[in-house]
C-alpha positions in Angstrom: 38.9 -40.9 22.6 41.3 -37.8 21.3 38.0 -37.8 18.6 35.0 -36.9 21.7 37.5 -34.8 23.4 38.2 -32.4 20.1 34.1 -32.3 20.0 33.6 -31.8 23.6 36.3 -28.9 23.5 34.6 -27.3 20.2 31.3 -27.2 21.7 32.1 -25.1 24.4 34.2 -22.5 22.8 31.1 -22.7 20.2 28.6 -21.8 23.5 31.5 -19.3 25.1 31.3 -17.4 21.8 27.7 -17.3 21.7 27.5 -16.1 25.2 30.3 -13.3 24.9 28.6 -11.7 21.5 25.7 -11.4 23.8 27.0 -9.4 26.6 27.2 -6.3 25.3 23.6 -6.3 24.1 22.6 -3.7 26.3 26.3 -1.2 26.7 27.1 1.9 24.7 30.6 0.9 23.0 31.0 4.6 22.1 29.5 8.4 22.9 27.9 10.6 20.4 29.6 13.7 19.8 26.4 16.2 20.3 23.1 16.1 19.2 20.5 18.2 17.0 17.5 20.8 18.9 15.1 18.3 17.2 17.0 15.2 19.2 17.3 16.9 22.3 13.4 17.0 22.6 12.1 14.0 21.7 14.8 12.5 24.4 12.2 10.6 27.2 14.4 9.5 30.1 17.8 8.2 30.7 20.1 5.6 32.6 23.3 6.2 33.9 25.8 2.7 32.4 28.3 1.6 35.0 31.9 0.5 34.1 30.8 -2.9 35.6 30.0 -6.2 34.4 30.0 -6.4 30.7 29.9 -2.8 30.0 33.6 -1.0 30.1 32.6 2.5 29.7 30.4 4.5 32.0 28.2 6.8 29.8 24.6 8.3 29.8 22.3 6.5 28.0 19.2 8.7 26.8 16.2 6.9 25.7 14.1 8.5 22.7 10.6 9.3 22.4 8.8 6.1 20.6 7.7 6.9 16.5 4.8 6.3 14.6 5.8 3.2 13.5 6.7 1.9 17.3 10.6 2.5 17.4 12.4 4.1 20.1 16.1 4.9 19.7 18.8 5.1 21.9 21.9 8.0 22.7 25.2 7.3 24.4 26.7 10.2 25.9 29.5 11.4 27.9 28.8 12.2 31.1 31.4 14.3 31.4 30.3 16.5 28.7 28.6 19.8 29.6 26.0 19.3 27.2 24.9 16.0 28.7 24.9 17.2 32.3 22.2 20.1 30.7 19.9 17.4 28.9 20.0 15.3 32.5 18.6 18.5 34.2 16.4 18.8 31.2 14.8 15.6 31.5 15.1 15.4 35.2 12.6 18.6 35.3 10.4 16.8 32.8 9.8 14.1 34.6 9.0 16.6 37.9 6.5 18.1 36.0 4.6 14.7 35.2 4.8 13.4 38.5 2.7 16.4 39.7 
């Protein structure tokens, strides 16, 4: 019995694991310092990250421009960084521009 009990207990630390690696799939852990001219153009929209659920900073998360070979990158950024408030604007009039 102490035998199904040790297997039943190592199975679900084995699937609590699993699931706990894949939370932070989608968070920025960190912020990038600043970016290059050549960066800052080829940036195509951004979300804002919450401090809620899985994701324990809040930070600005700028999605790049896709490559020739299909890739798109992502930027985490402080939001409370001058620079990062000036790309928002940035993209924010970008986006105007398309819509009309």
């Amino acid at each position: 019995m102490k035998f199904h009990a040790l297997v039943i207990l190592l199975l679900f630390t084995c699937m609590y694991l699993s699931l706990a690696q894949g939370s932070y799939a989608n968070c920025c852990l960190g912020y990038v310092k600043e970016i290059g001219k050549r960066a800052k153009k080829n940036i195509d929209t951004y979300r804002i990250q919450a401090t809620d659920g899985d994701c324990n900073i809040r930070a600005i998360v700028f999605m790049m421009k896709r490559r020739r070979n299909g890739t798109a990158g992502t930027l985490c950024a402080n939001p409370g960084e001058d620079w990062v408030q000036e790309q928002i604007r940035n993209v924010d009039r970008k986006i105007k521009k398309r819509g009309t």
